[in-house]
C-alpha positions as CSV (number, residue, x, y, z in Angstrom):
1,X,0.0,0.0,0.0
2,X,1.6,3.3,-0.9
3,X,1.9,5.6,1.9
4,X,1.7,8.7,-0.8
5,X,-0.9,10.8,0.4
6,X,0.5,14.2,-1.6
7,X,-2.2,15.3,-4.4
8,X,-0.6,15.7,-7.5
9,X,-3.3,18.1,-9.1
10,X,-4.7,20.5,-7.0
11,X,-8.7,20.6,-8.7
12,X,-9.0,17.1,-8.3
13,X,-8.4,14.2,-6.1
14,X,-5.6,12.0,-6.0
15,X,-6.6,8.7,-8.2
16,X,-5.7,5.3,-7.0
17,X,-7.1,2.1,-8.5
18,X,-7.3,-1.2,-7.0
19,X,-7.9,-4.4,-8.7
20,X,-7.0,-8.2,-8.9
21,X,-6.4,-10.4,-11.5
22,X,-5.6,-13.7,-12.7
23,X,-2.6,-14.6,-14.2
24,X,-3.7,-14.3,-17.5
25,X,-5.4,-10.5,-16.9
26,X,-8.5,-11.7,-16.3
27,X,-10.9,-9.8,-13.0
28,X,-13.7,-12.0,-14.0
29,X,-14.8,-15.3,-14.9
30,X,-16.5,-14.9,-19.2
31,X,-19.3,-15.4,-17.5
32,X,-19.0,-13.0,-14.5
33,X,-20.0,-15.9,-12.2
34,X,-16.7,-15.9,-10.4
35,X,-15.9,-11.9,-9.3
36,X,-14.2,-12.2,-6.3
37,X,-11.0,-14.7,-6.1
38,X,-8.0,-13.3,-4.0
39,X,-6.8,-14.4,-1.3
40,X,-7.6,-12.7,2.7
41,X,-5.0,-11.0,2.3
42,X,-5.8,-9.3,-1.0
43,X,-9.3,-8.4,0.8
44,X,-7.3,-7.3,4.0
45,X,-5.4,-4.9,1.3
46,X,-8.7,-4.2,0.3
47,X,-9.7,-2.0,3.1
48,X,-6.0,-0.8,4.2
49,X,-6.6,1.0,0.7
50,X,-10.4,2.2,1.9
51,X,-9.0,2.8,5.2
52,X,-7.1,5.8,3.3
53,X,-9.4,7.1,0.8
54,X,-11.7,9.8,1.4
55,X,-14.2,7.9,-1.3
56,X,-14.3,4.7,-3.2
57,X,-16.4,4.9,-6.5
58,X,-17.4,1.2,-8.9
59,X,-19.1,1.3,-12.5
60,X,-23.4,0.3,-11.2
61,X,-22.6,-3.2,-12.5
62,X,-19.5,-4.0,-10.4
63,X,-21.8,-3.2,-7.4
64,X,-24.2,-5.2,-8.4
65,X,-22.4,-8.4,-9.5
66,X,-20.0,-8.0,-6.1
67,X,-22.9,-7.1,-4.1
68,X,-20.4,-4.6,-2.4
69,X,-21.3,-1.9,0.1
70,X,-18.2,0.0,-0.5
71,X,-17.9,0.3,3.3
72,X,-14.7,0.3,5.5
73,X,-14.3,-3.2,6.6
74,X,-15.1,-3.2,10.3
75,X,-13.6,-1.7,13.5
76,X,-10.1,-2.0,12.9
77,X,-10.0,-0.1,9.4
78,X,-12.0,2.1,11.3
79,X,-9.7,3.0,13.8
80,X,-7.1,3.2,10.9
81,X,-9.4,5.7,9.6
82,X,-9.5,8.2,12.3
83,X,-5.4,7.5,12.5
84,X,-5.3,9.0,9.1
85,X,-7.5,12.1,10.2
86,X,-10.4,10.5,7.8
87,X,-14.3,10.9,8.1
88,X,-15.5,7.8,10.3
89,X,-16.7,6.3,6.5
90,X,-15.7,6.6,2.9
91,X,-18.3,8.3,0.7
92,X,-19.5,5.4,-1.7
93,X,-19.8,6.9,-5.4
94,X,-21.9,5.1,-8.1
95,X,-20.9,5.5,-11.9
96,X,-23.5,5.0,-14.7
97,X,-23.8,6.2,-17.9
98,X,-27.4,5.5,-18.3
99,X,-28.9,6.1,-15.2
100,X,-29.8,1.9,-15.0
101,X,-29.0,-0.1,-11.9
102,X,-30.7,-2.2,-9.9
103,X,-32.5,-0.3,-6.9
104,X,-32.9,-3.4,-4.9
105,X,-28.8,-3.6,-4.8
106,X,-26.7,-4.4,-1.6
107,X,-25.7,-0.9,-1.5
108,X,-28.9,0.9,-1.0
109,X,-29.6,-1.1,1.8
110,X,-27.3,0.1,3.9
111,X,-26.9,3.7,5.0
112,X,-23.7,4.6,6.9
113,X,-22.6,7.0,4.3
114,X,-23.9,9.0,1.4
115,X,-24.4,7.2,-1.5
116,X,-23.4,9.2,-5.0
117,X,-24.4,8.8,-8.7
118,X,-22.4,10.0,-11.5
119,X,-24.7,9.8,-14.6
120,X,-25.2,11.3,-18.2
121,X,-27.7,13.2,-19.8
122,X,-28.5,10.0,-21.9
123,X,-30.4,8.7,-18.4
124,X,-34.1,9.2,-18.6
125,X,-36.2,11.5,-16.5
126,X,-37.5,8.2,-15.1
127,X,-34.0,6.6,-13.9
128,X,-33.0,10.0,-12.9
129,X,-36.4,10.1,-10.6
130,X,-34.9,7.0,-9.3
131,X,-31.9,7.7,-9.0
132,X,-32.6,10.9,-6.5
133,X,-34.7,8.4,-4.3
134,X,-31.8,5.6,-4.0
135,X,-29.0,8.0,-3.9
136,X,-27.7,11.0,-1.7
137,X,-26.9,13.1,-4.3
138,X,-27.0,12.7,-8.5
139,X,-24.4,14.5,-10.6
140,X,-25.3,14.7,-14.4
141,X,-21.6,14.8,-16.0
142,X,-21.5,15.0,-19.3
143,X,-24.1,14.4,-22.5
144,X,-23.3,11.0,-23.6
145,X,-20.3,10.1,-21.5
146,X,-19.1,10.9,-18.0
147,X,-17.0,13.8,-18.6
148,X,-14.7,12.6,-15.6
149,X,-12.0,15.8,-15.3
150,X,-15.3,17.7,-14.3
151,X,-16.3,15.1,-12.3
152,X,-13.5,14.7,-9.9
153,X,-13.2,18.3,-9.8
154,X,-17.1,18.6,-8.6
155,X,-15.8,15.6,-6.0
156,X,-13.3,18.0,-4.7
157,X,-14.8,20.8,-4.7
158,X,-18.6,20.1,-3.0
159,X,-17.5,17.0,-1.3
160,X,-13.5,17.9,0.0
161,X,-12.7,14.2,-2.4
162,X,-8.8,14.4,-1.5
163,X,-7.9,10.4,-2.1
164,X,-10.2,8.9,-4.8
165,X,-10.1,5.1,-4.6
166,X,-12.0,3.4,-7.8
167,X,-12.4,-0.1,-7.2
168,X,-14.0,-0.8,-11.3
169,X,-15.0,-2.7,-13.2
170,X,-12.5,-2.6,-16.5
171,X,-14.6,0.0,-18.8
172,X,-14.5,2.5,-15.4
173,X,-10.6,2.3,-15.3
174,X,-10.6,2.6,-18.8
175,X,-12.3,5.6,-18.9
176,X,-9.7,7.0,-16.0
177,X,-6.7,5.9,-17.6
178,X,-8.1,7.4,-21.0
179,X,-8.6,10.9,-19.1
180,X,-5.4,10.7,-17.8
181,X,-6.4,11.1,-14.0
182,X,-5.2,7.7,-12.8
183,X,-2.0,8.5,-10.1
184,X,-1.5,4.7,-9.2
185,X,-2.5,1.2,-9.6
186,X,-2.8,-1.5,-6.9
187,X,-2.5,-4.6,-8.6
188,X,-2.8,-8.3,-7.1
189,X,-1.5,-10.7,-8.8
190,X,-3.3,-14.3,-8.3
191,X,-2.0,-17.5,-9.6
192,X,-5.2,-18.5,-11.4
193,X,-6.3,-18.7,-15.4
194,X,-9.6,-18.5,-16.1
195,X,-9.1,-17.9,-20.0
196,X,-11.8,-16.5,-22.4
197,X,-11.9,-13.9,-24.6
198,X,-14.9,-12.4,-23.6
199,X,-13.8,-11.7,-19.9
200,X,-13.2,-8.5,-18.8
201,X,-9.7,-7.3,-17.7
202,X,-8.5,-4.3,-15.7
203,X,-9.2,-1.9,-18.5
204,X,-11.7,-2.7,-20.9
205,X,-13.8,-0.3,-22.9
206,X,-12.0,1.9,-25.9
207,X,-8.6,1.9,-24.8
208,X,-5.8,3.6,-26.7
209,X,-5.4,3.8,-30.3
210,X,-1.6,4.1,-31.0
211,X,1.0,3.5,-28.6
212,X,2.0,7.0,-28.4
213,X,-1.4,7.9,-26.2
214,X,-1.0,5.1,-23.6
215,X,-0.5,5.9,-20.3
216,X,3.0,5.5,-18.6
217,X,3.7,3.7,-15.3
218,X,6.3,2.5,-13.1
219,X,6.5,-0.3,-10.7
220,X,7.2,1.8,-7.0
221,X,6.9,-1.9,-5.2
222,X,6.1,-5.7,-5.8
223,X,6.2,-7.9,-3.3
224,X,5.3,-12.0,-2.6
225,X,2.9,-12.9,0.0
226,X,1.6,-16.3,0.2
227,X,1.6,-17.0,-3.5
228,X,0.2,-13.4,-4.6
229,X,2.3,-10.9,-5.8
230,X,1.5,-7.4,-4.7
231,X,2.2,-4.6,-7.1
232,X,2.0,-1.1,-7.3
233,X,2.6,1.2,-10.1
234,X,3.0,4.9,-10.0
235,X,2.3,7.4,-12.8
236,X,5.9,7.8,-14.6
């Protein structure tokens, strides 16, 4: 876990992504059946990460397939927390395009923090109306796709977002690493193959055209625990 805690752009948050994956870049099973497959310790990294983020923000689908609450793992990451001079819990942040996710998801039934939607003007007044009655607050950025520079600077600005944790799925960190705003990856590797062309990976969605656009990063630490090797790359 980097212990960086130095913003890099002052408008918007700091930008850290945390994911696992198999050994052949897979997060997911073709199918999506299998989501979640590291180790205790990869879940124990988990909310260390939380434990320093001021929010944590998933694509609606992630949520729903992980049935995550985006909460901060109990009473010891709490305690970490306060250490760090955070609120008691991490604002949870919700990103969809189209306004759809399913209002009966884990999330909604628990209240500890607010609860924030990042949409497009491409959701209907309908699953905006929704929206407004699941969430805390709903944030229309952009026409047809999140415009996320505008986002994270809203984040900052009405909501004091300082350390931005996005926890994905792959077309999310796509869609950061395509803006540019990503500041570091936290990346578990698992000695598994699930295979498939169809399943998604760290970074799906557009990507990058020519190599000359990618993104640049540089491994800052990579260490073995228990058969998992955890990574972390910093923007070069």
């Amino acid at each position: 876990m980097s212990a960086n805690f130095k913003i890099t752009r002052p408008k918007v948050p700091f930008v850290f992504v945390n994911m696992a994956m198999t050994a052949d870049g897979k997060i997911a099973t073709a199918n999506r059946a299998l989501h979640s497959f590291g180790s205790p310790r990869d879940l124990r990294h988990l909310y260390e990460l939380r434990a320093t983020a001021d929010a944590v923000m998933c694509g609606a689908r992630t949520v729903e397939i992980s049935e995550s609450i985006l909460g901060n793992g109990g009473e010891k990451f709490h305690r970490r927390r306060l250490q760090n001079g955070l609120a008691e819990f991490n604002l949870r942040i919700i990103v969809t395009g189209g306004g759809s996710i399913n209002p009966a998801a884990k999330i909604f039934q628990h209240r500890f923090s607010p609860i924030i939607v990042l949409t497009t003007k491409r959701a209907s007044p309908e699953k905006l109306k929704a929206l407004r009655h699941l969430a805390d607050e709903v944030k229309i950025c952009g026409q047809t796709e999140i415009n996320f520079p505008a986002a994270l600077r809203w984040l900052r600005a009405k909501w004091n977002v300082k350390r931005l944790l996005c926890e994905g799925g792959g077309e999310l960190n796509d869609a950061l690493f395509r803006a540019g705003l990503v500041d570091e990856i936290n990346l578990t590797l698992c000695p598994k193959m699930f295979g498939g062309r169809t399943a998604p990976t760290i970074a799906d969605g557009r990507g990058f055209e020519k190599l000359s656009l990618t993104r640049q990063f540089r491994f800052a630490s990579v260490r073995s625990f228990q058969g998992e090797l955890f990574t972390v790359l910093s923007r070069a």
